[in-house]
C-alpha positions in Angstrom: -15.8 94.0 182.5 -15.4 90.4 181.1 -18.0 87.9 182.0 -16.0 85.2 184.0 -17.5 81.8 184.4 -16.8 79.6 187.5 -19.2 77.3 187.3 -19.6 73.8 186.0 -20.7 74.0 182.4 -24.8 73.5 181.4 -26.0 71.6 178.8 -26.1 73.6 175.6 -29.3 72.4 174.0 -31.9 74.8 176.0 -35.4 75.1 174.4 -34.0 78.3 172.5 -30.5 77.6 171.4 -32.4 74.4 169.3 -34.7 77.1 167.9 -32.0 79.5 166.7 -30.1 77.1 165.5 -32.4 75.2 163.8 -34.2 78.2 162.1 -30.9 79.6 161.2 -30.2 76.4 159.3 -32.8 76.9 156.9 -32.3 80.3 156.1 -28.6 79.4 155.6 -29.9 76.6 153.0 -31.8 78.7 151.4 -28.9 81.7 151.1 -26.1 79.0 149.8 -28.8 77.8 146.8 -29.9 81.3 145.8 -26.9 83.2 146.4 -24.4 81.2 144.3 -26.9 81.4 141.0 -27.1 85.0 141.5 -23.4 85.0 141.3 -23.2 82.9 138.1 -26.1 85.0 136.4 -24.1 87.9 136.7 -20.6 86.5 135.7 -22.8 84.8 132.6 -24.2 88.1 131.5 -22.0 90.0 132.2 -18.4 88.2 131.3 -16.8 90.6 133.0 -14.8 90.6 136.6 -14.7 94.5 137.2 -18.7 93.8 136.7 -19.1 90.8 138.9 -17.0 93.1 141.7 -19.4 95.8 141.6 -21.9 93.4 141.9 -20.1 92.4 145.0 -19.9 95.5 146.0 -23.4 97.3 145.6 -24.1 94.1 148.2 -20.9 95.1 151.0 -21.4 98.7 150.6 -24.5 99.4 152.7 -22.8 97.1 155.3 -20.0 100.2 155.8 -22.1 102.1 157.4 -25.4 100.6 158.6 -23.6 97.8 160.9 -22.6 101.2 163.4 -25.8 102.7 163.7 -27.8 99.7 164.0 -25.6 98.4 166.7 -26.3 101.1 168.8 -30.1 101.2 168.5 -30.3 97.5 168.8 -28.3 97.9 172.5 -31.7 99.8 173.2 -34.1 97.6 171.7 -35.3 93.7 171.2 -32.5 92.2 168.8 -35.0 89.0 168.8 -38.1 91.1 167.5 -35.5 92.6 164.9 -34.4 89.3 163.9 -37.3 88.0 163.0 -38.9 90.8 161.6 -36.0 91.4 159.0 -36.6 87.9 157.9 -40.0 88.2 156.8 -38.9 91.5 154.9 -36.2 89.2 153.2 -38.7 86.7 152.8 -41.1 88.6 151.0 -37.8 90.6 148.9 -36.9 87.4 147.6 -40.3 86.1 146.4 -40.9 89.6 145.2 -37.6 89.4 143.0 -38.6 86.3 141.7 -41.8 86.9 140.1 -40.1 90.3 138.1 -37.7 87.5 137.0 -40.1 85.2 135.9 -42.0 88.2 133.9 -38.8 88.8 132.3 -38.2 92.1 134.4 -34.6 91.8 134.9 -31.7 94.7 134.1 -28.3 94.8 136.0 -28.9 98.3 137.5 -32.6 97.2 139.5 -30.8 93.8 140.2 -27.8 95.8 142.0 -30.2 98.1 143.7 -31.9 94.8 144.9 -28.4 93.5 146.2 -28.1 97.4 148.0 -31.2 97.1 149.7 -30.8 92.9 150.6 -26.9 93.8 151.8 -28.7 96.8 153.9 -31.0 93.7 155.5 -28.2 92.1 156.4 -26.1 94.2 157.8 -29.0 95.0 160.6 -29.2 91.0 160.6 -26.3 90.1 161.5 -25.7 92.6 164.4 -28.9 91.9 165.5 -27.9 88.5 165.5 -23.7 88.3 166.8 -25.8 90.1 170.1 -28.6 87.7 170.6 -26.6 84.2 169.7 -24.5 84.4 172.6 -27.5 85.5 175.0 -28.5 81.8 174.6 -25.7 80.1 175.6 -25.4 78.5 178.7 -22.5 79.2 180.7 -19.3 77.5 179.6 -20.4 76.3 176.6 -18.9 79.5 174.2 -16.7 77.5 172.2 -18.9 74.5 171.5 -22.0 76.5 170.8 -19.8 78.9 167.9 -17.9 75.5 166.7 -22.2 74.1 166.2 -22.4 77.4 164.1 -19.2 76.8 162.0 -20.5 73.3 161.2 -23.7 73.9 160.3 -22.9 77.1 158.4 -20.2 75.1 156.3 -22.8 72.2 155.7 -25.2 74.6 154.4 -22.7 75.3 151.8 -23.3 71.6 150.6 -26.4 73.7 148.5 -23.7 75.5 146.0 -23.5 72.5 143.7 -27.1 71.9 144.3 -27.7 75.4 143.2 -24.9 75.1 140.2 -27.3 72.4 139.1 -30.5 73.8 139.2 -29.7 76.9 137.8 -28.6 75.5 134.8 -31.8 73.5 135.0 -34.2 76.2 135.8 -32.5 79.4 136.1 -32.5 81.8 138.7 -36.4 82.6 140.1 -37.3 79.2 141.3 -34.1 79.3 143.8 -35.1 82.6 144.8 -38.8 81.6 145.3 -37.2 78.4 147.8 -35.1 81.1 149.8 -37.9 83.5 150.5 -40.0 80.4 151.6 -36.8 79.2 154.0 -36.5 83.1 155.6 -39.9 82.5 155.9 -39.7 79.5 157.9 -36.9 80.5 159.7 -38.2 83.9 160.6 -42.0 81.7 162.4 -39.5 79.7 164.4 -37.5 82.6 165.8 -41.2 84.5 167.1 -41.1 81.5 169.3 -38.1 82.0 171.4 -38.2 83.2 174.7 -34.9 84.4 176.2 -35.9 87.5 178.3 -33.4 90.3 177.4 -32.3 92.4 180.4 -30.0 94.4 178.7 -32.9 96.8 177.3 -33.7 97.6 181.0 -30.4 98.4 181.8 -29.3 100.8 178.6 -32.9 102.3 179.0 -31.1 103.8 182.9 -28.4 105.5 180.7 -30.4 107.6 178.5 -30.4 111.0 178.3 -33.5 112.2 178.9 -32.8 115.9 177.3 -31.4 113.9 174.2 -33.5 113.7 171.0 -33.3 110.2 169.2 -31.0 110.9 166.6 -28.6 112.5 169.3 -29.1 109.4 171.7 -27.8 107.0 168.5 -24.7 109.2 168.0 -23.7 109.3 171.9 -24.4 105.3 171.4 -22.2 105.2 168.5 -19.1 107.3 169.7 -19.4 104.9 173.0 -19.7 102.3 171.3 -15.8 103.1 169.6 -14.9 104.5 172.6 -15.8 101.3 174.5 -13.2 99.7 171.4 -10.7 102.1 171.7 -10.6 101.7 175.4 -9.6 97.7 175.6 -6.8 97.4 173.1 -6.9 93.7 173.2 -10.7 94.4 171.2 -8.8 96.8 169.1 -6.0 94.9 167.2 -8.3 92.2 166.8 -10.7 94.3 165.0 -7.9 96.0 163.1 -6.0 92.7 162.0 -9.5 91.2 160.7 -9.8 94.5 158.7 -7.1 93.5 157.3 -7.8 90.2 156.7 -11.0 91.0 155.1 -9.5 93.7 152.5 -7.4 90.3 151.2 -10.9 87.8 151.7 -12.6 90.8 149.7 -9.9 90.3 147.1 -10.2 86.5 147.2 -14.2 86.5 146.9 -13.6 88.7 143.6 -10.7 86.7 141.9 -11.4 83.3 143.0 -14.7 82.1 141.0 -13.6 84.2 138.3 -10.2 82.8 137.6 -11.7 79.5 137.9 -14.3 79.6 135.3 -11.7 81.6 133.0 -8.9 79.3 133.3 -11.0 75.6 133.4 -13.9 74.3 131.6 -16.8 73.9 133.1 -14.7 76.2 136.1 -17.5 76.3 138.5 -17.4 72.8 139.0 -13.6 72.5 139.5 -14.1 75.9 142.2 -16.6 74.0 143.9 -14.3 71.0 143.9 -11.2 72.6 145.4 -13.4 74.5 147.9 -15.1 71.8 148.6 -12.7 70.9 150.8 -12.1 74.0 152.9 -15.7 73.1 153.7 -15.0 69.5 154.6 -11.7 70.8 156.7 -14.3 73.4 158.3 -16.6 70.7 159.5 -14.0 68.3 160.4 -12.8 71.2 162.5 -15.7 72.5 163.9 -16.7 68.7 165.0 -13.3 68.5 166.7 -13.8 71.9 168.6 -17.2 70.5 169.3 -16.2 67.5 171.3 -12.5 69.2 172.6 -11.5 72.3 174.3 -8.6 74.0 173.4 -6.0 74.6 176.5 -6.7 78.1 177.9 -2.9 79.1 178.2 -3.0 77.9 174.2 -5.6 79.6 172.3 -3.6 83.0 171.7 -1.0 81.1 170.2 -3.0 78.8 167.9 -4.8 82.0 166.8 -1.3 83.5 166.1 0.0 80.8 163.9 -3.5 79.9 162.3 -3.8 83.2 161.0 -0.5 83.4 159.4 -0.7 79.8 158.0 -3.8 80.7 156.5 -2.6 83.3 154.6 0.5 81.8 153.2 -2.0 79.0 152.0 -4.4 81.3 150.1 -1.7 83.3 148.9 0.0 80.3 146.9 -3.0 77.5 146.4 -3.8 78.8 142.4 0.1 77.9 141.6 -0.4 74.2 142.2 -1.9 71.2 140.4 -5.6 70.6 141.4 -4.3 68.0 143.5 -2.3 70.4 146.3 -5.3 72.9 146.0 -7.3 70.5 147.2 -5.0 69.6 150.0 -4.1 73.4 151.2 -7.8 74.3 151.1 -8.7 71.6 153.3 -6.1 73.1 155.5 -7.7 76.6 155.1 -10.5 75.1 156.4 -9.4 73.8 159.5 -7.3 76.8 159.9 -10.3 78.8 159.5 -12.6 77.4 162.0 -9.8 77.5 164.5 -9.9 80.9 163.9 -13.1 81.8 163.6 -13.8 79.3 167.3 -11.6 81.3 169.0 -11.9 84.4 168.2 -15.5 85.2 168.4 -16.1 82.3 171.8 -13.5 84.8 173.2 -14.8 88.1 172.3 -18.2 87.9 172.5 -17.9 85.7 176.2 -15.8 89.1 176.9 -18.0 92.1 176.0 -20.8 92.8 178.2 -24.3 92.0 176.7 -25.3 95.4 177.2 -22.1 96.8 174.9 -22.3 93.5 172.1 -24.4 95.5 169.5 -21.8 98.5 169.4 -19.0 96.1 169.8 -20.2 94.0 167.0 -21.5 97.1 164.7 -18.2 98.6 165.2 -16.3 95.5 164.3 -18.7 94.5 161.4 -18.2 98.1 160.0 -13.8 97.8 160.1 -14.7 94.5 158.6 -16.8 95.7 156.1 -14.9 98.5 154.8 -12.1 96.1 154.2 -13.9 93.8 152.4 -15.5 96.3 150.0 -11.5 98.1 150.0 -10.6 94.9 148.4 -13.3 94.2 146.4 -12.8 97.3 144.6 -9.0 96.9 144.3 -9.4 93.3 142.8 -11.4 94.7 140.7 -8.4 97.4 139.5 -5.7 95.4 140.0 -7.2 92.2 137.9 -6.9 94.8 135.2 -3.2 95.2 135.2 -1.9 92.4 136.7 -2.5 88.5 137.0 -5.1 87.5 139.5 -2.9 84.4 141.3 -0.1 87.9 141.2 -2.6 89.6 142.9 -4.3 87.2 145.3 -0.4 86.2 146.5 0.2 89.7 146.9 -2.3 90.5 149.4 -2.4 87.5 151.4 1.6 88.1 152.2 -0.2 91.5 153.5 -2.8 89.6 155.6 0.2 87.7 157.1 2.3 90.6 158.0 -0.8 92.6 159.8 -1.6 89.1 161.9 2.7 89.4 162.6 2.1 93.1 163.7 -1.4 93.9 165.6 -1.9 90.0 166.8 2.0 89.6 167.8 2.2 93.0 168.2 -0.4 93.0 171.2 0.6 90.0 172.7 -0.4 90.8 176.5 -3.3 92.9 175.5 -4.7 89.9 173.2 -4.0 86.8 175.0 -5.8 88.0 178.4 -8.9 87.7 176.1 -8.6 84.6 173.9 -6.4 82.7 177.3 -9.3 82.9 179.7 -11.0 80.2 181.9 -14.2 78.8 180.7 -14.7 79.7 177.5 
């Protein structure tokens, strides 16, 4: 059953959500430096934009399946102690990659088993993490507490230049030596939280004691899409945003790419034009920070968000600089909208004992689209234009928000049109 909230709304800086947010900060700081220069070392080695997508994808793929298991075990055990635990591991990854670089170890296969095994991290991460963020929210305080994570992820993102820079200054191992020290950081604060999770006492009730382990994960997983298949409100939401990542999948592929192939210097103009999605994210996320949206509205704004969006994406590379600039300032404030409601909704709705198979199952539908498009922007690129492309799939992202958002209409407004949010 949905968690309803009646009562006045308590602060939202508790001792713990200051920690999480904070150490999640720096890790993100440290991700946006290193991760852009290990996107430009490949696309300068390589040349090639079938390469840089299997680059992309040797880092998505692990997140098809692993998202669904782990979701299920971590409904069973501490999603706190998994958080910080993975972080070390990345910690010491990264600082581990960085000293092969530095002895000149480096070949494109053992760098895209590296991004296999750091994609495998984070898939574990980040359903470890969707399940514990919203454990330390107060009451009534959903939509500002994901609109803080919006603007603070979308800051972080201030580091690409940053990282453009310096790894042109000092290449790639000295950014990846400054991101294992943040995960480091990050992962000492997170020991230090303290939120007491109940749900482990609960799911322990519901095991089968005649199960064996790898039979208690299964039952969790098929309840886990049973539990999804059940509220089809949950269900075309999940579907629509496997949709929409098969054409973001696309767009991560082409975008950098076509930028750096069609400008000089094309990293700086892509960091220009994005720019401002950023600055439209953080103006939004600041907004949703300090307004709630009308109950009886948010189902509607969703709807037209989502359509708007993709009609903006789909058409931005035809225009001047200029109107780039301008539409992806309004992706960005389209895509914190969407992002603020959706997942204040959702995961205020989904009991905390079912978030880790809700948000495995989701993660995987969203994976799997991401890495379908990927892949076919990869194929496609090779045939046909990539602004041909790009426009092409983003009609598609429009017409599936048209069919499973508008086409659930009931089922999807009781969730995102509830009190309290």
């Amino acid at each position: 059953m949905p968690r309803e909230k009646n009562t006045s709304p308590s602060p939202l800086w508790t001792r713990d959500f200051t920690i999480i947010t904070v150490g999640s900060v720096i890790s993100m700081f440290g991700n946006a430096i290193s991760g852009f220069a290990m996107s430009l070392m490949v696309l300068d080695i390589s040349d090639s934009t079938l390469l840089y997508a299997v680059y992309i994808s040797m880092y998505t793929l692990p997140q098809l399946f692993i998202p669904v298991i782990s979701g299920a075990v971590l409904d069973r055990f501490s999603r706190k102690r998994t958080i910080y635990t993975l972080d070390f591991i990345s910690s010491g990854l990264y600082l581990l990659m960085a000293g092969l670089l530095a002895a000149g170890w480096f070949s494109f296969p053992l760098f895209a088993a590296a991004c296999f095994l750091l994609g495998s991290i984070q898939s574990i991460y980040m359903v470890a993490y969707e399940s514990f963020y919203p454990l330390l929210i107060p009451e009534g305080n959903f939509q500002k507490a994901y609109s803080v994570a919006s603007v603070l992820e979308t800051i972080s993102a201030v580091m690409v230049p940053v990282s453009a820079f310096l790894y042109r200054q000092a290449g790639l191992s000295p950014l990846l030596v400054l991101n294992g020290i943040s995960f480091f950081a990050a992962a000492v604060m997170e020991t230090r939280i303290g939120a007491d999770e109940e749900y482990i006492e609960k799911q322990k009730k519901t095991l089968q004691k005649e199960a064996s382990p790898s039979r208690q994960v299964l039952t969790d997983i098929k309840e886990g899409f049973s539990y999804l298949w059940s509220e089809k409100g949950l269900l075309a939401v999940a579907v629509y945003f496997g949709f929409n990542a098969i054409c973001g999948g696309v767009s991560n592929v082409i975008t950098l790419p076509y930028f750096k192939s069609h400008y000089t210097n094309g990293e700086y103009w892509y960091m220009l034009v994005w720019g401002m999605a950023l600055a439209g994210r953080a103006i939004g996320g600041m907004i949703h920070y300090r307004v709630q949206l009308p109950s009886a509205r948010r189902y509607s704004i969703a709807l037209a968000v989502y359509i708007l969006i993709s009609l903006d994406e789909g058409f931005y590379l035809f225009f001047p600089v200029p109107v780039m600039m301008l539409l992806c300032f309004l992706i960005g404030i389209g895509g914190v909208t969407s992002y603020t409601i959706r997942i204040s909704a959702t995961q205020s709705y989904v009991p905390d004992e079912k978030k880790g198979r809700f948000n495995g199952a989701f993660n995987m539908l969203s994976t799997a689209g991401a890495l379908a498009g990927e892949i076919l922007a990869g194929l496609m690129t090779l045939i046909l234009p990539e602004r041909i492309v790009l426009m092409s799939v983003m009609l598609l992202c429009a017409l599936a928000a048209i069919v499973f958002i508008g086409g659930k209409k009931e089922e999807v407004s009781r969730i995102y049109n509830r009190q309290n949010i």
